[in-house]
PLY file of the C-alpha trace (Angstrom):
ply
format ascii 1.0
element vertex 205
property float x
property float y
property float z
element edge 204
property int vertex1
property int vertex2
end_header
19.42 -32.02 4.16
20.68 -28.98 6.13
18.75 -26.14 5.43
15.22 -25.71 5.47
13.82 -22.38 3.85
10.03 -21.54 4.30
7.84 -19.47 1.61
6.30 -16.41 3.84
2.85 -15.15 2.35
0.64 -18.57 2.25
3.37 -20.50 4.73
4.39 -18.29 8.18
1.52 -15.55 6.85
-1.81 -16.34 6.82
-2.40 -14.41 3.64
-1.45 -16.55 0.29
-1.90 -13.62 -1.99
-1.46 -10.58 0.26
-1.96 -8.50 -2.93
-5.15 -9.54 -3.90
-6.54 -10.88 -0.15
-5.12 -7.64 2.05
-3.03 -4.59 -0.69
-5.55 -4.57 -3.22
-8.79 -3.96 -0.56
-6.82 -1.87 1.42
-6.22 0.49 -1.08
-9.50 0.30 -2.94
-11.48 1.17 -0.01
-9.55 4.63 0.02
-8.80 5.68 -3.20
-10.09 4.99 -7.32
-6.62 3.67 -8.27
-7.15 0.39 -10.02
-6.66 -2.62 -9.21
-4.58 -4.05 -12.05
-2.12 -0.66 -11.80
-1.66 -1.26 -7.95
-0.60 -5.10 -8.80
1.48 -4.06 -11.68
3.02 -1.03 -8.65
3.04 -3.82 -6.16
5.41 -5.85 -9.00
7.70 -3.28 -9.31
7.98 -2.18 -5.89
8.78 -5.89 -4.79
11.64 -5.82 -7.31
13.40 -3.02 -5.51
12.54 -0.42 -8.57
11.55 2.08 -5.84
10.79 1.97 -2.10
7.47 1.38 -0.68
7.05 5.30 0.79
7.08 5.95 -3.58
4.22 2.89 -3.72
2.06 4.64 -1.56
2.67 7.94 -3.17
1.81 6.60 -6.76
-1.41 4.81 -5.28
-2.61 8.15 -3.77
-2.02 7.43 -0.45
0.19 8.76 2.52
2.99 6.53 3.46
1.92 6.86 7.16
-0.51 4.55 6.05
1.46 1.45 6.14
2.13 -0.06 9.46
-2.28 0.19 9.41
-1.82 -2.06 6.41
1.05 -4.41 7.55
-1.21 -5.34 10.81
-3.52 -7.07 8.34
-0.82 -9.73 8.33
-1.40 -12.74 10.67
1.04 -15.43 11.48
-0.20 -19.25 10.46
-1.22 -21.18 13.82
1.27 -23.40 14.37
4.68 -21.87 12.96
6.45 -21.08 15.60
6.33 -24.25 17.61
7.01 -26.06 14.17
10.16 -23.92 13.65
11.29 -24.80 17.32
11.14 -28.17 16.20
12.63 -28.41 12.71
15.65 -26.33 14.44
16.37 -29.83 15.79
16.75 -31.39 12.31
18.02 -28.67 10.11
21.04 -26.50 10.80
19.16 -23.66 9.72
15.85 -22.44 8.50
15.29 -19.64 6.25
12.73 -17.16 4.62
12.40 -17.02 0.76
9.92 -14.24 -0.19
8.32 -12.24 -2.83
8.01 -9.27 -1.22
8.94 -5.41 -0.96
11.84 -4.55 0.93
10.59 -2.40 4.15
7.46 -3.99 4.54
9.78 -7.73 5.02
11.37 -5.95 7.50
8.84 -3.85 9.57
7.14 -7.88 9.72
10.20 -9.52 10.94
10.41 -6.79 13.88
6.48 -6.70 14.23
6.16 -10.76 15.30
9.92 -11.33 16.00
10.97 -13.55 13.34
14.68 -12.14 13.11
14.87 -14.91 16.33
13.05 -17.84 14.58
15.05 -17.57 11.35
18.77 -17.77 10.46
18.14 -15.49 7.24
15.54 -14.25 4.91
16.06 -13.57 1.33
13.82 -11.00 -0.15
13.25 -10.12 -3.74
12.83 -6.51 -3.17
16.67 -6.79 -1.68
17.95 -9.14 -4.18
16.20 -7.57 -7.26
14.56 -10.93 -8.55
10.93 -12.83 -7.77
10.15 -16.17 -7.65
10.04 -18.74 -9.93
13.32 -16.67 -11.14
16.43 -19.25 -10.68
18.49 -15.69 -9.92
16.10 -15.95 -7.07
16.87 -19.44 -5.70
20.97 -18.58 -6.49
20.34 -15.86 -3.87
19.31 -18.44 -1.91
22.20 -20.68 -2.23
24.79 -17.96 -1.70
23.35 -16.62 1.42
22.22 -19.92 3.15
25.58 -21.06 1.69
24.41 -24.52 0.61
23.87 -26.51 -1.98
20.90 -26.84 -4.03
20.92 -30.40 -3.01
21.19 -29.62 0.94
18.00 -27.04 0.48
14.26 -28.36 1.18
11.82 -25.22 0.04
8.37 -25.13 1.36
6.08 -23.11 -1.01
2.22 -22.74 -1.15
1.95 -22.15 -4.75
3.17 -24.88 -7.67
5.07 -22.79 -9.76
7.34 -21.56 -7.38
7.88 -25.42 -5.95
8.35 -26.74 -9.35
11.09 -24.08 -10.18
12.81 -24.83 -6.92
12.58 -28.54 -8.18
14.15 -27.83 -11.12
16.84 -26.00 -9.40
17.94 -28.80 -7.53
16.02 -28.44 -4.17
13.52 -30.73 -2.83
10.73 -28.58 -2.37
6.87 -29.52 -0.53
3.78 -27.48 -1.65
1.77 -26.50 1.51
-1.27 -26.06 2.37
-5.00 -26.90 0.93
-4.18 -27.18 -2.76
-7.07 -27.66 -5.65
-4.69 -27.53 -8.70
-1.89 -28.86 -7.33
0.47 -30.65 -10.12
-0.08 -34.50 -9.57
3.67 -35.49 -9.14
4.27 -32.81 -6.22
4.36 -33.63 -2.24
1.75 -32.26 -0.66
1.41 -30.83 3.36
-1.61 -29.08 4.26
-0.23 -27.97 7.65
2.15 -27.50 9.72
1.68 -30.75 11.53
1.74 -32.81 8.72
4.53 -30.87 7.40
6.67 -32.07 10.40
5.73 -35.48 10.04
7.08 -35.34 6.12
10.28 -33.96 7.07
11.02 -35.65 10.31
10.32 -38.90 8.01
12.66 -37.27 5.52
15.70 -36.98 7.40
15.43 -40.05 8.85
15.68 -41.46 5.02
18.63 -39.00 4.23
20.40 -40.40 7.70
19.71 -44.06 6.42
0 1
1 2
2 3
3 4
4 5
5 6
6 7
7 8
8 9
9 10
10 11
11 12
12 13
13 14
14 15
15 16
16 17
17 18
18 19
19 20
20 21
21 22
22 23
23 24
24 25
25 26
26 27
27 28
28 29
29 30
30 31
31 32
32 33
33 34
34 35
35 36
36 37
37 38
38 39
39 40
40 41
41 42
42 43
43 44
44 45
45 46
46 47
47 48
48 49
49 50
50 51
51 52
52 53
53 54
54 55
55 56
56 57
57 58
58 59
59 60
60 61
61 62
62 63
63 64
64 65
65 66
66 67
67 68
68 69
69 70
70 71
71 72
72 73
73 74
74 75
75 76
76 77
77 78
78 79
79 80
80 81
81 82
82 83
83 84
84 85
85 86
86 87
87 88
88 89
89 90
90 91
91 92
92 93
93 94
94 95
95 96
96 97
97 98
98 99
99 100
100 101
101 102
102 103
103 104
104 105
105 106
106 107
107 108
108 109
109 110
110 111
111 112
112 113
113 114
114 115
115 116
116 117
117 118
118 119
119 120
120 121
121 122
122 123
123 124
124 125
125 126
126 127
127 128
128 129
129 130
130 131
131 132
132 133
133 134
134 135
135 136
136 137
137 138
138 139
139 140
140 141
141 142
142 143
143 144
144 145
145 146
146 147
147 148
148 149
149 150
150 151
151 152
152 153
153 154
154 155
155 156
156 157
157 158
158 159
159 160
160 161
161 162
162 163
163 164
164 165
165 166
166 167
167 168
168 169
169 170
170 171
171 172
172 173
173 174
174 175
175 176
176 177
177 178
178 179
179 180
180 181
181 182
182 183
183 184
184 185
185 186
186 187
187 188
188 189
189 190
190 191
191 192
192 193
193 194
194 195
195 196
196 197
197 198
198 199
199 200
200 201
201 202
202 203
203 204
């Protein structure tokens, strides 16, 4: 295994559905716009139909309200010393996100990723959301591997058992409670490292 590419909301964010835990609240608290029209929005917007300035204007909201929303995203305890280590195993590490375009970036330069991570592949730049293969082919192009050289780490089953399916081995993270039986489970970031450590020591064998 050479590459290793991390899920971002639920896996280096604290936030596993930023739409409904952090977007959703956010705008609700200053506007009447409802919820299921700012998800369907959010959808859209993440799928680089428009930029995120139009988001805010069709939510009723100012774009200069975004950075105030953006710091309601918190790193996961842990990730950077884990990515300082898995750097020793993996000849590069990578982002995978659902996610609109400008706000991926303005994150990145907010907790400087752009120096933990070799690449990031967003759907709001590549025009396609997870569990989409199109997606995951992304992926493959830009990390310029094969599927079979790709371990995905993902907090929600869907997108693990599409990355499965696309020829990655893939780990669902964090504290699952309908987690598909037959999937490998890491609740953190510690025992993450132990299940990959122990992983390319079987590849090596």
């Amino acid at each position: 295994m050479k590459v290793l590419v991390l899920d971002a909301m639920g896996v280096i964010y604290q936030a596993g559905d930023d739409v409904v835990e952090l977007l959703i609240p956010f705008i609700c608290e200053r506007t009447d716009t409802a919820p299921d029209i700012i998800e369907e929005l959010y959808r859209q917007c993440s799928l680089g139909e428009f930029s995120s300035s139009s988001f805010w204007q069709q939510v009723g909201l100012d774009a200069s309200v975004e950075d105030e929303y953006l710091n309601g995203h918190l790193l996961v305890d842990g990730l950077r010393e884990f990515i300082a280590e898995a750097k020793k195993h993996y000849e590069s590490v990578w982002c995978l996100s659902n996610d609109v375009s400008e706000w991926s970036s303005k994150l990145r330069q907010k907790h400087d990723l752009t120096s933990l991570f070799n690449g990031f592949v967003i759907s709001g730049d590549v025009r396609s959301r997870k569990p989409s293969k199109e997606i995951y082919e992304a992926l493959f192009t830009a990390s310029n591997a094969e599927p079979s050289e790709v371990i995905f780490i993902d907090d929600r089953p869907k997108n693990v058992i599409a990355a499965i399916d696309s020829g990655m081995e893939a780990i669902l993270f964090g504290k699952q409670q309908d987690a598909a039986e037959n999937l490998r489970l890491a609740s953190d970031f510690s025992e993450l490292k132990s299940i990959l450590i122990a992983q390319q020591s079987h590849h090596r064998c």
